[in-house]
matplotlib code that plots the C-alpha trace (Angstrom):
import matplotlib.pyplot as plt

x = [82.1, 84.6, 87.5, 87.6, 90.3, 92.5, 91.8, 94.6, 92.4, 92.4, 93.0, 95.8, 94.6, 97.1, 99.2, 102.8, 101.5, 100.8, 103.8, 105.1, 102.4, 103.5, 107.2, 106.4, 104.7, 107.8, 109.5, 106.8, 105.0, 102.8, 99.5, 100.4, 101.6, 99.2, 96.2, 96.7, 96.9, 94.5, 92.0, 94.9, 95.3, 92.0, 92.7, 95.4, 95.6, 92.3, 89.8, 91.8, 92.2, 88.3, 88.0, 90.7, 88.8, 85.9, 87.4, 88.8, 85.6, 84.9, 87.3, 86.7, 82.9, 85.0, 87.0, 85.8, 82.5, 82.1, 85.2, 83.5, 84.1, 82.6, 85.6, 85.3, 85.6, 88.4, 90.7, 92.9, 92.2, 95.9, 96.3, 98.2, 97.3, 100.3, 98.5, 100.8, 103.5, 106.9, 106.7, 104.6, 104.2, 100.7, 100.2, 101.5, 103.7, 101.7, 97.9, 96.5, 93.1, 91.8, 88.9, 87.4, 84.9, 81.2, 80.3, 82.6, 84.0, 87.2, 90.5, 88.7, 89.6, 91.7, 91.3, 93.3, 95.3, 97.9, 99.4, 101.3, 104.4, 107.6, 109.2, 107.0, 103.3, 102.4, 100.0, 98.6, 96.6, 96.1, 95.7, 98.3, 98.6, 94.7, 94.0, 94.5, 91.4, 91.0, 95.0, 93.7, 90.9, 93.0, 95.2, 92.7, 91.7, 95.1, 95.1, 92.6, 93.0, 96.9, 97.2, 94.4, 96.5, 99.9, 97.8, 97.3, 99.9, 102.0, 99.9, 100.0, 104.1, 103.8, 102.3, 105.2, 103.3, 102.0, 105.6, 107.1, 105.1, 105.6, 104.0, 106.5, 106.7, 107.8, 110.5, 108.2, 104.9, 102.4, 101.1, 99.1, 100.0, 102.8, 106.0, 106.2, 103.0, 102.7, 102.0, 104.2, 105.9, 102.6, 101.1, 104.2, 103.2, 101.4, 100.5, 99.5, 99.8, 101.6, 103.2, 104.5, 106.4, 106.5, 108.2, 106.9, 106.1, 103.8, 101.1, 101.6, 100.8, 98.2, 98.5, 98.1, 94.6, 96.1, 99.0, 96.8, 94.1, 96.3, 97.9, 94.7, 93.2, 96.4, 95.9, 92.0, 91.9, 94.3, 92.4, 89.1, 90.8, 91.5, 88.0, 86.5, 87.7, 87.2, 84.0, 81.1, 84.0, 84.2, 86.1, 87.3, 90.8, 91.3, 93.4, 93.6, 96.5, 99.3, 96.8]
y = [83.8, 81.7, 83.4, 81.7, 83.9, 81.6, 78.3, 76.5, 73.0, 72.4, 69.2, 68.3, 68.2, 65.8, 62.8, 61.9, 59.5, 62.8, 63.5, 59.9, 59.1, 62.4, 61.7, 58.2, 59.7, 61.5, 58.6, 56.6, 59.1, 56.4, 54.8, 51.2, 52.9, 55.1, 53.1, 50.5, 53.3, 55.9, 54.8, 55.5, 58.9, 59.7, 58.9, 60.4, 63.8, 64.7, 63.8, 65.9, 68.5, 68.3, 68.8, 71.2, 73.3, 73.0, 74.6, 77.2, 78.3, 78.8, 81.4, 82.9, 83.8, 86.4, 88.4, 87.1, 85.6, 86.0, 83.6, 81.1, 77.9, 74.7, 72.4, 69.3, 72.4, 74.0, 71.4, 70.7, 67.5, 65.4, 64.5, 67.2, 68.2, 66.9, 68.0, 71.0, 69.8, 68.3, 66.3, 63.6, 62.5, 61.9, 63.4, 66.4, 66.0, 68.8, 69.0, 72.5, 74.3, 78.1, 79.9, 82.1, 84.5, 83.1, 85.3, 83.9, 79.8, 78.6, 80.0, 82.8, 86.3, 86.7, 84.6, 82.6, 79.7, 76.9, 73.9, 71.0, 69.3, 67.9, 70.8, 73.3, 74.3, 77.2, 80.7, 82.9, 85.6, 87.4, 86.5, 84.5, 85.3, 86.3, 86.7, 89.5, 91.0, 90.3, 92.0, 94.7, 95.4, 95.2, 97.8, 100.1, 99.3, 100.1, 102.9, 104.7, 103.4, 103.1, 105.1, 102.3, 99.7, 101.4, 101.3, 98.1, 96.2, 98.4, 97.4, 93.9, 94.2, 95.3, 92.5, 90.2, 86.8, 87.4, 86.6, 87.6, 90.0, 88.2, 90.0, 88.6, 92.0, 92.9, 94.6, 97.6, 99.4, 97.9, 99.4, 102.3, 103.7, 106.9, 105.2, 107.9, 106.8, 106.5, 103.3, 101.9, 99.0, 97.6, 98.0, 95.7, 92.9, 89.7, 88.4, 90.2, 87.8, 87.5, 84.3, 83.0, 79.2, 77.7, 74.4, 71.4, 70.0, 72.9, 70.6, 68.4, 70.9, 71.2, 75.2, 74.7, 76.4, 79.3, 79.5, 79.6, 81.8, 84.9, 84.8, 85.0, 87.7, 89.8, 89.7, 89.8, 93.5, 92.9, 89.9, 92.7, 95.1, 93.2, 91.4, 95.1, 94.9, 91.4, 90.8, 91.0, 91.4, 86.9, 86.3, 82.6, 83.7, 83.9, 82.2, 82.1, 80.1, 77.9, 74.3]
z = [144.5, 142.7, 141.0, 137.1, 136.4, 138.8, 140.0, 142.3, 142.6, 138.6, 137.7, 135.7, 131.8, 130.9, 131.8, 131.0, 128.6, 126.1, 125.6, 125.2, 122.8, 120.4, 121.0, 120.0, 117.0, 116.1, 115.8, 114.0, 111.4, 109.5, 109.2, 110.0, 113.4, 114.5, 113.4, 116.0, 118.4, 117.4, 120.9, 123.0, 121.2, 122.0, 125.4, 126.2, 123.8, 122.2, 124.8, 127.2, 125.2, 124.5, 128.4, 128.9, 126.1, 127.8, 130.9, 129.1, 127.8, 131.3, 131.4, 128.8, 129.5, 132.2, 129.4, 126.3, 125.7, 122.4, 121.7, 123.2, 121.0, 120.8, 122.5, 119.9, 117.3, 118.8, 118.5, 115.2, 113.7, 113.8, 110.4, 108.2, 104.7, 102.5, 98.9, 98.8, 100.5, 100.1, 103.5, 103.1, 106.7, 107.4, 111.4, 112.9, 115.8, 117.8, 119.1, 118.8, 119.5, 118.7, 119.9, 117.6, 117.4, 117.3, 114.7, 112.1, 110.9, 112.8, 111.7, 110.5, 111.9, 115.4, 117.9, 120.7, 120.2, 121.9, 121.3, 123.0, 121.6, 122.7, 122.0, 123.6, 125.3, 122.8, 123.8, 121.6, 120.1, 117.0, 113.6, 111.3, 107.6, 106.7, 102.9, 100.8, 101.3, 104.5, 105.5, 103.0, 105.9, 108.8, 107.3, 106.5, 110.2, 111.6, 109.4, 111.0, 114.5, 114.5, 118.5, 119.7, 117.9, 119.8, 123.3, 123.7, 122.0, 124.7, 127.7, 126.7, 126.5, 129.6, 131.6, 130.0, 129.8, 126.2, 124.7, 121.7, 118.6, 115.6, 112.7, 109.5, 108.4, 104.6, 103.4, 102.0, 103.0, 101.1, 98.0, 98.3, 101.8, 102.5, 103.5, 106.3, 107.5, 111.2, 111.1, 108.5, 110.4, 111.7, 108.2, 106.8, 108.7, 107.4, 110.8, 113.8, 116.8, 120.1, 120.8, 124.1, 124.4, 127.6, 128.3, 127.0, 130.9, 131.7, 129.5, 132.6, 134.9, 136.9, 136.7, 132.4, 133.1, 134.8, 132.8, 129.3, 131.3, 132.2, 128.5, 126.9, 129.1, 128.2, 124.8, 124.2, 123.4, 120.7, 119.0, 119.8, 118.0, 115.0, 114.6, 115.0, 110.8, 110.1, 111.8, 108.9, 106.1, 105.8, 102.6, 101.5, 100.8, 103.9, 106.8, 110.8, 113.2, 112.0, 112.8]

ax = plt.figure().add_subplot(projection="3d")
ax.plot(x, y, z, "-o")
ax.set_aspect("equal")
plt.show()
């Protein structure tokens, strides 16, 4: 039987050429570049990534199978959204993708995520600044379930590969709850995700697979634990992972 959980013969998802073509990017943020170029992006960044996603669903059917996600939908689309924003610069300088559960839209709910850049090969899981109502539910979640919540987030400390816990906590308990609540730091937070940075060459790597894999599998009863409150509460104000 073949071991999904780690594979020694993958094939390298991408080429030097990735991160030339985003440092390139960096360098040349603007249609009349990229346009000429957009077949070699393809070639060298998305359609990889398409393929590496693919793989990775692979995996995922071991641990989490219900995160499953269709690879040309897991990957962020390139261009930024500049309606709201002050920099006008039409790409991002990153590629990302995010599995999510199949029960609810991309960037909805937990879910895992990554992303290459020059700066750095990304892993994560969690969820990153949800709604209003939907944070209202995960609190009331954690709430109730705060020694679960405490479990696992110490297990998955534990196997240090998940990286850092990054919840951008406020300054208060939120409105409504006992400040001497049990739970009161974790009920501060906006985002509940763990976040590990790896140097940019691991993207090159033929161990990327293995390296994303163990990551993910650490921190799948987290991103469970969460969806157990969003899953069936879908709300448009919501939000997922940073694209």
């Amino acid at each position: 039987m073949i071991d999904t959980g780690s594979m020694n013969d993958q094939p390298q998802a991408f080429s030097p050429e990735a991160l030339k073509f985003l440092r390139a990017l960096q360098r040349n943020n603007d249609r009349e570049w990229f346009q000429p170029r957009k077949e070699q992006f393809e070639a060298v960044l998305r359609n990889p990534m398409i393929e590496l996603c693919g793989r990775l669903n692979t995996r995922l059917m071991t641990f989490a199978p219900d995160y499953v996600t269709d690879p040309s939908k897991a990957v962020f689309r390139i261009y930024r959204d500049t309606r709201f924003s002050t920099n006008k610069t039409p790409y991002k300088t990153h590629l990302a993708a995010v599995f999510s559960h199949r029960a609810m839209p991309r960037n909805y709910g937990a879910g895992f995520y990554f992303q290459i850049s020059l700066e750095k090969t990304g892993i994560g899981g969690g969820i990153y600044q949800p709604g209003p109502e939907l944070l209202k539910k995960i609190r009331e979640h954690i709430g109730t379930k705060f020694e679960e919540y405490e479990t696992v987030m110490r297990k998955i400390r534990a196997k240090k590969v998940a990286g850092e816990f990054e919840g951008q906590p406020m300054t208060r308990v939120p409105k409504g709850w006992d400040p001497q609540h049990e739970a009161a730091e974790l009920l501060k937070c906006r985002s509940l995700f763990f976040y590990a940075e790896l140097p940019p060459e691991t993207a090159l790597s033929s161990d990327l697979e293995d390296e994303i894999t163990k990551r993910f599998r650490a921190i799948a009863p987290f991103v469970r634990l969460i969806d157990e409150a969003v899953v069936g509460s879908r709300s448009s104000s919501s939000n997922g992972f940073l694209e």
